[in-house]
N, C-alpha and C positions, 0 to 999 in steps of 0.2 A: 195486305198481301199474304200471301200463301208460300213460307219460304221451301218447304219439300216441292212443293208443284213447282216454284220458279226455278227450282237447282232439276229438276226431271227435264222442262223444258230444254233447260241450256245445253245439259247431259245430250240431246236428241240432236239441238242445232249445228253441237261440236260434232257429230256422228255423220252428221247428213254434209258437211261443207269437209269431214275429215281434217278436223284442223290441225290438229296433234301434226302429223305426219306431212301436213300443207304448210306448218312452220318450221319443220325439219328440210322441208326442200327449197324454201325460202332464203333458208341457213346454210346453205352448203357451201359458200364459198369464206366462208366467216371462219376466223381461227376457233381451230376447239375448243369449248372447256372437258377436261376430264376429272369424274366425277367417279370417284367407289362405292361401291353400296355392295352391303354385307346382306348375300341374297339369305329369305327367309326357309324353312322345312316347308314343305307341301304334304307333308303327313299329318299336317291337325291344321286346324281353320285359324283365320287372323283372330289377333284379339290387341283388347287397347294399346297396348306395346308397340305393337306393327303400325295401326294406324297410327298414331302419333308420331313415331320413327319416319313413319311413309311421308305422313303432312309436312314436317322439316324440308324431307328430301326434294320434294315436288318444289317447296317455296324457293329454296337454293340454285335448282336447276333451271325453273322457268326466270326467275332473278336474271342469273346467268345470259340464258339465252336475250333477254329485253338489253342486254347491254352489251350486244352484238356480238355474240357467241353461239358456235353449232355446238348442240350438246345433244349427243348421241345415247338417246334412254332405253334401255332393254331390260326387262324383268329378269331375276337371275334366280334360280332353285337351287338350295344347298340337299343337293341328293345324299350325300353319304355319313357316314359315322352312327355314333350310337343312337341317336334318336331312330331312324330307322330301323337298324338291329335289332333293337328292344323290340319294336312294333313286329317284326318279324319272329323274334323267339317267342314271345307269348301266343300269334299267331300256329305257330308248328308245334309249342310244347317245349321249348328247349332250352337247358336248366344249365350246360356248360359247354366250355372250347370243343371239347370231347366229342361233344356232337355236333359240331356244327364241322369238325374235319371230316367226321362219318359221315359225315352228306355228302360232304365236297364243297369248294369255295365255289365254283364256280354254279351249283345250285343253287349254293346259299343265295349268291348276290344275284342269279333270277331273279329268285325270292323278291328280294330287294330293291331291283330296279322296278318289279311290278307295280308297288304302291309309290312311290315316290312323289307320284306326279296326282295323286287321290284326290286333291282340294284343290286343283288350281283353274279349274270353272268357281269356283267358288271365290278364290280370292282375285279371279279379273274380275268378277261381278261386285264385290265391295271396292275394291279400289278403284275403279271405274265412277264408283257412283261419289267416293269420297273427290272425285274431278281430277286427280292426279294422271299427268301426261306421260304414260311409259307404252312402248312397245311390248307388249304380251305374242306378237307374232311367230317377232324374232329372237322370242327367250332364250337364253344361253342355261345348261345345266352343266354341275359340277361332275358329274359321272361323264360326261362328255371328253370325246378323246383328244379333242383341239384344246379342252380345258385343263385337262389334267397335263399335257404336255409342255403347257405354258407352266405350270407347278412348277415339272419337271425343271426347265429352263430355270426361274427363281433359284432352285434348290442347288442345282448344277454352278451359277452363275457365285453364290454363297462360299460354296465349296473350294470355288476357283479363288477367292480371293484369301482362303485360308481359316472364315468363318463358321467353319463345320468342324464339330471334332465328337466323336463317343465318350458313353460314361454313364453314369447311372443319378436317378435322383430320385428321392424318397415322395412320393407323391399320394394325396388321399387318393383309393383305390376302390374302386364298386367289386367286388368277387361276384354277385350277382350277374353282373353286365360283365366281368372278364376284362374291365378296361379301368385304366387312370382316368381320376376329372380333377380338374382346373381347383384352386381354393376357394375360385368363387361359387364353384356348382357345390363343394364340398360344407358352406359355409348356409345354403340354400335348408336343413332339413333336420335342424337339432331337437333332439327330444332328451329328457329325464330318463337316467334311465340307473339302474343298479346292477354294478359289478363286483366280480371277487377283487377283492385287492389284500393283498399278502407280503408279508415281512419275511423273506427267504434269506437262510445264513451262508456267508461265504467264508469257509475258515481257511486260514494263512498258512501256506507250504512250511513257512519255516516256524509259526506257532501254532500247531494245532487245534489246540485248546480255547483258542480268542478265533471270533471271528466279526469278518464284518457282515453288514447287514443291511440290504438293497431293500426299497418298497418298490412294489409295482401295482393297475390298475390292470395290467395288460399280460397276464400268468401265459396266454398263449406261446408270449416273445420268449421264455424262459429257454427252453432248449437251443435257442439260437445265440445265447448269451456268449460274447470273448471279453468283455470288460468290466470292470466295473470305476466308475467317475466320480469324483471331489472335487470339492473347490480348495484350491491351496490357502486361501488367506480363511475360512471356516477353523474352528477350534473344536475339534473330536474329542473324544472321551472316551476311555474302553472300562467298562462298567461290567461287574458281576452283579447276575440277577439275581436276591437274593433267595426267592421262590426256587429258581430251579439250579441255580448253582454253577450257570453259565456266564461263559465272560462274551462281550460283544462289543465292537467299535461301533459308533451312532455320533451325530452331528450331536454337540452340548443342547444347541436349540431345539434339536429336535429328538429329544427323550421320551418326550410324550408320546411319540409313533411307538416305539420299543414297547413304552407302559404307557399305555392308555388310561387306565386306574389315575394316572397323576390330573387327568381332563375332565374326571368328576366331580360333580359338584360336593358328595360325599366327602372328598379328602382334603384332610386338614394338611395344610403348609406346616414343614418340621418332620412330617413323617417319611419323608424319602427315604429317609434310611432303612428305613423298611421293607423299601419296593427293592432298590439297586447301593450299589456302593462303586463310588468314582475309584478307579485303581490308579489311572495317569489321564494326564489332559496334552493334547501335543496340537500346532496346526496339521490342515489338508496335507501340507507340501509332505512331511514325513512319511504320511501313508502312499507318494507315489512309486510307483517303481514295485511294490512289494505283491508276490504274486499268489493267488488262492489257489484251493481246488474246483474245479471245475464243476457244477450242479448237475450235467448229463454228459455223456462220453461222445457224442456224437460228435462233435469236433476235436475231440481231442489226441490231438497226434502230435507228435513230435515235432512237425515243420511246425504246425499251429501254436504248440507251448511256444518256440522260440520266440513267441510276439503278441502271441494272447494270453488272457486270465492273466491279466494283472492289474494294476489299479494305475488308473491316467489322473491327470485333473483337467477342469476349464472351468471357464467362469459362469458359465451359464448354469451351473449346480448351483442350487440355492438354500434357502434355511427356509421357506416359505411353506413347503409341504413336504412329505415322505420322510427318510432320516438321514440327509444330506449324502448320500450314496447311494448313487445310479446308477441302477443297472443297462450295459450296452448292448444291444441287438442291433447292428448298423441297417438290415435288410427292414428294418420297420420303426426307425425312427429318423427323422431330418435333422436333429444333433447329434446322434449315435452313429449316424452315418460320417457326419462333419469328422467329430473327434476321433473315430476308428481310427480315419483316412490320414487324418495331421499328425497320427500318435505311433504310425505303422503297424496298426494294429491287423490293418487290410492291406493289401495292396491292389488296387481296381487296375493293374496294369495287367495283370495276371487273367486267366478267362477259366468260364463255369468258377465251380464252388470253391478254387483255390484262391479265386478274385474276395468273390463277397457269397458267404455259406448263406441259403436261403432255402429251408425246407419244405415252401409251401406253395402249391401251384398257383394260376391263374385264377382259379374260382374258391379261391380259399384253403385249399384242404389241403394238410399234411402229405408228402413224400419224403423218400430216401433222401436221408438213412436216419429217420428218426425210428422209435420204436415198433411192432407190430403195431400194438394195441393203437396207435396214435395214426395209422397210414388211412389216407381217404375219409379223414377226419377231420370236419371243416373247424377252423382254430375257433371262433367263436363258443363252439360247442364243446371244445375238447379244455376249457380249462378247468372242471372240474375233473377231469381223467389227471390232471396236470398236477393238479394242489394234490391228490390222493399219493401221485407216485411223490413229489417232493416230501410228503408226510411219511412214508415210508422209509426214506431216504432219510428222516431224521433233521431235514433242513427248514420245515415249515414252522416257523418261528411265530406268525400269526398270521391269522384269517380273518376278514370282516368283510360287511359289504359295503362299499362304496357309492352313493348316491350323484349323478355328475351329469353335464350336459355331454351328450355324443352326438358325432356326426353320423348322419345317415343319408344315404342314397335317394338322391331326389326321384328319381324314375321309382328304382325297383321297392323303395321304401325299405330297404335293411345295410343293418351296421356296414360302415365303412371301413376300411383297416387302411397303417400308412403300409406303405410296400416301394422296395427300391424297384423301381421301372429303368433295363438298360433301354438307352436313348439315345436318339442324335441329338447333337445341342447345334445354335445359333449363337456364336459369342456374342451378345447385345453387349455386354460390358468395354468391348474393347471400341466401338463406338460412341461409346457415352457422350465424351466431349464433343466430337462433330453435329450428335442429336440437341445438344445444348444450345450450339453453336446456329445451328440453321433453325432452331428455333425461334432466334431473332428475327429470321426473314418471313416468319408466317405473321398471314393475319390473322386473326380471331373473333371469333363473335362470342359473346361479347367484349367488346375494346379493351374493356377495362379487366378482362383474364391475365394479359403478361404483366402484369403491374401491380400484382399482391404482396403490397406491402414495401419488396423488395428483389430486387436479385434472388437474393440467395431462399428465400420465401418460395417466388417459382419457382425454383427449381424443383425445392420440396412439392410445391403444388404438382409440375407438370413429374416429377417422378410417382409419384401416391396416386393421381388418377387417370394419364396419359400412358405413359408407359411403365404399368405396374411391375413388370419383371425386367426394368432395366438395369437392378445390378445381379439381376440373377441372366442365367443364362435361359433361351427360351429354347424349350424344347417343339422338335418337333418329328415327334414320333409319336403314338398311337396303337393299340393292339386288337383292333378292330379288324372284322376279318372284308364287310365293305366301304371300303378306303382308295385313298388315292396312294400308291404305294411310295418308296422312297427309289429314287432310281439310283441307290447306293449299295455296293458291295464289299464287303471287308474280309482280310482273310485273317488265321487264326493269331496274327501278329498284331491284332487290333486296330492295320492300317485300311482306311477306305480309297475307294476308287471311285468318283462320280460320275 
């Protein structure tokens, strides 16, 4: 037997007697089943993902319907967001937000809606052939105004019940594409790569002479520094260097960042005293509270001193790398953010720069009110401008390069940066229990998924691969300019109206 010719055959008989649609009207009086499907991009062709995904969904519904159910199949097209955009900006040439206002949105998403629909003779003619029974006729698209109004409805219905609220969340960020992605797009495109990482001194208001001493990976974040973080239960050491005659506070364990010399294979054990000299040993908890001077002036005002440049703790400081003193940048980090916010170092109730200072636009590059030289300067690029002026400044305590996996942009193929994105949120957290709860009454394939091990096991299971952001809040917001937009307004008291 000839299995491609006997599946052509059947392909033709289903065609000619229409059966698809001869069992759908067969079914019409039969209770529903409803069924979701996460429709695919019609901007690039299927590939084994889809198929496979497709095969599942086919097996479930036709299932479905053999045991007396109408199940209503229609092919769905995810039109909008960055996949598209992307395909659009490389199309026209267009490198940032900047230009794509200079066009106008509603050019833009022409644009846009043009190609959407590119591949989808192509993907009825593979799906078709893989024998799967869907409606291609009466395809529904996401750009569609029945669709996006149903959104609307979701979003509204959320809001009504009290789980919508604003706020901001540190999220891996493409400057490339102008838009936040997911951890798992973020986690899609690591490469080796080498950066400045630098040992920057923070000396103490009330002892000038001693200072502490932050590492970073990330010289960009500098200018946007309000803190700096410890661990209370760590045991510090403020050590004059004997080379240059400086005193400096440094985790005990992590001396070695300070004097690297001590990491060589060269140096003989006993010679320390050579390199530094212990003047006092104290824990984290002492150094909280105690405030520095500030590395750039750009934030520093008198409202800002009443609450920034000083030193917090939390535990998530470690002895593991750097010199147990973290530097805080809240607008680009997901713990610097956290600790700002618990420490009152921010207050995100406040709006613009008084909430959360963040000097860098959309597509990376420096603005107000940081320095000339630094404006329209994409931070990746600017941190050697960065270490120059800190070395000026007298604060560059050391410089090397750092060897490290980074994240990169699955599309555009370049560096990722974190970046506070304001956003609406969906409180999933305050649901929890009920999610737990009704997950008793589902069934599963396979059987044997709610029954790992234990209780409290699933739970672990279905939070880790189910509902990955169910104790975080889900956001859903987006900076894409073709979108489905939020039918939310807020005024300058950061209350919304849906």
């Amino acid at each position: 037997m000839n299995f491609p010719k006997e599946e052509q055959t059947t392909l033709a008989y289903w065609k000619k007697i229409d059966a698809f649609q001869t069992s759908v009207k067969l079914s019409a009086d039969k209770p529903e089943f409803t069924f979701y499907d996460g429709p695919p991009f019609a901007t690039g062709l299927p590939h084994y993902g889809h198929i496979l995904a497709g095969t599942i969904k086919d097996t479930v519904t036709r299932f479905a319907h053999q045991t007396g159910h109408r199940v209503s199949r229609r092919f769905g097209w995810d039109c909008h967001g960055l996949p598209v955009e992307y395909e659009i900006d490389k199309a026209l040439g267009l490198s940032s937000r900047d230009e794509v206002m200079a066009m106008g949105i509603a050019t833009y998403n022409s644009h846009c809606r043009s190609i959407v629909q590119r591949y989808t003779g192509e993907w009825e003619t593979v799906v078709t052939r893989l024998g799967r029974w869907i409606d291609f006729k009466n395809d529904y698209r996401t750009m569609d105004a029945n669709f996006m109004e149903s959104v609307w409805w979701v979003f509204k219905t959320l809001f009504e019940k009290g789980l919508v609220y604003r706020g901001y969340k540190v999220m891996p960020y493409s400057t490339t594409c102008a838009t936040p992605l997911s951890n798992f797009e973020a986690g899609l495109n690591y490469k080796d790569v080498s950066d400045p990482a630098v040992v920057v001194s923070f000396p103490l208001i009330d002892e000038p002479a001693t200072s502490l001493v932050a590492w970073t990976t990330t010289p960009w974040t500098l200018p946007s520094n309000l803190a700096l973080c410890v661990n209370k239960n760590l045991v510090y050491v403020k050590v004059r260097a004997i080379a240059e005659q400086k005193v400096y506070i440094v985790a005990e364990a992590r001396l070695v960042q300070l004097f690297p010399i001590l990491a060589s294979k060269k140096f003989k054990k006993g010679n320390e005293s050579k390199v530094y000299e212990i003047l006092q040993s104290f824990s984290g908890a002492k150094l909280v509270g105690r405030k520095y001077q500030p590395l750039f002036d750009f934030y520093n005002t008198v409202e800002r001193r009443a609450c920034a440049f000083k030193v917090i703790a939390d535990g998530y400081v470690s002895s593991d790398a750097g010199t147990g003193i973290v530097h805080q940048a809240p607008a680009f980090g997901e713990d610097d953010y956290r600790v700002c916010v618990e420490h009152g170092v921010i207050d995100i109730k406040k709006s613009g720069e008084d909430s959360l200072p963040c000097p860098v636009d959309a597509n990376g590059r420096f603005i107000s009110p940081v320095s000339a030289e630094l404006l329209g300067v994409h931070v990746k690029v600017a941190d050697t401008a960065i270490c120059e002026t800190i070395k000026e400044k007298g604060r560059l305590v050391l410089k090397e390069a750092h060897q490290h996996s980074y994240p990169f942009c699955w599309r555009s193929d370049t560096p990722l940066i974190y970046k506070a994105v304001p956003s609406w949120f969906v409180a999933v957290e305050t649901i929890k229990e009920k999610l737990i709860k009704n997950n008793s009454k589902t069934y599963w394939v396979p059987a044997s998924v709610p029954s790992v091990s234990d209780e409290t096991m699933f739970t672990v299971f279905l939070f880790g691969l189910i509902f990955v952001l169910l104790f975080e809040s889900i956001c859903h917001s987006k900076e894409g300019a073709f979108e489905t937009i939020l039918s939310n307004w807020s005024n300058h008291a950061n209350r919304a109206s849906g």
